[in-house]
N, C-alpha and C positions, 0 to 999 in steps of 0.2 A: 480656732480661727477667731479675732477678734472681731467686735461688732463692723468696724473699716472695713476691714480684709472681705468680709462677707457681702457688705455693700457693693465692694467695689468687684466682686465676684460677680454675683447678681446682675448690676450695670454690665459688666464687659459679654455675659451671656445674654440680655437683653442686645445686645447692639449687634449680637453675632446674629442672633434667630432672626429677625428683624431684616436686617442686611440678607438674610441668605433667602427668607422668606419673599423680598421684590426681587433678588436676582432668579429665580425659579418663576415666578412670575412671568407671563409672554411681554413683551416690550411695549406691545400695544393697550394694554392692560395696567402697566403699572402708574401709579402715582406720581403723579408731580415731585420734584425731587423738594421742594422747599414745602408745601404741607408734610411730605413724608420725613423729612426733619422733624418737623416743626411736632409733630405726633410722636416722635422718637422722645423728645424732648421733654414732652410732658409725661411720658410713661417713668423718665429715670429723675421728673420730678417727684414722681408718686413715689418712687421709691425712697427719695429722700437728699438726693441730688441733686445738686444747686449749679448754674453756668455762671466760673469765674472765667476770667478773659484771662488766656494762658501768656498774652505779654502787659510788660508792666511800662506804666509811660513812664516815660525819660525825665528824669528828676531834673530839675533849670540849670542844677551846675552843673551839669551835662554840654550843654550846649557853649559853644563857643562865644564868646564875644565878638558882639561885630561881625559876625555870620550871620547872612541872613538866608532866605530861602536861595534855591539856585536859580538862577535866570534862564528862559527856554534854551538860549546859545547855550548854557554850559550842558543841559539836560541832552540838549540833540548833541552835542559834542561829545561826550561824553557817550550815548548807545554809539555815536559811529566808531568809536574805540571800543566798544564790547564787542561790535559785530563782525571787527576784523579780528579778533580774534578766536572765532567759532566758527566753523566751516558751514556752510550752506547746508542745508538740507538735501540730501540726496549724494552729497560730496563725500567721498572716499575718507576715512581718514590718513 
C-alpha cells in the first residue's frame, strides 16, 4: 500500500470511529455538531490532511454574456414550477 492509500486509509477509519463513537453516545450528551467537526478536523490534520474545497469556481468564460444575476420574479417563478412538479408531502405517489 502506497504512502496515499495508507493515509487515506487511516483518514476514512478515523471518521468511522469518531462518527460511530458520538452515535453511541446518549443524545443529550453529545457535542455540538460544528466543534465536533471542527475537532474531526484537526485530528485528519494531524494526520497530514489538508481541506480542499471539493467544487471549483466557475472559470468567467463560463458565464454568459449579458446574463446577469436572476431577478426575485424569475427565482419565485421558477420554484413555483419545481413545486408543481413534486407532490406534496404526504401525497401518494
Amino acid at each position: 500500500m502506497t504512502t496515499r492509500e495508507q493515509a487515506r486509509a487511516e483518514a476514512i477509519e478515523l471518521m468511522a470511529r469518531r462518527v460511530a463513537e458520538r452515535d453511541h453516545t446518549a443524545y443529550a450528551d453529545r457535542a455540538d455538531p460544528e466543534p465536533f467537526a471542527e475537532s474531526l478536523f484537526v485530528e485528519l490534520a494531524a494526520l497530514g490532511l489538508r481541506f480542499v474545497p471539493a467544487v471549483r469556481p466557475v472559470p468567467p468564460a463560463a458565464h454568459r454574456p449579458g446574463k446577469g444575476p436572476a431577478t426575485p420574479e424569475q427565482v419565485s417563478g421558477y420554484l413555483t414550477h419545481l413545486r408543481k412538479k413534486f407532490p406534496k408531502q404526504g401525497d401518494q405517489p
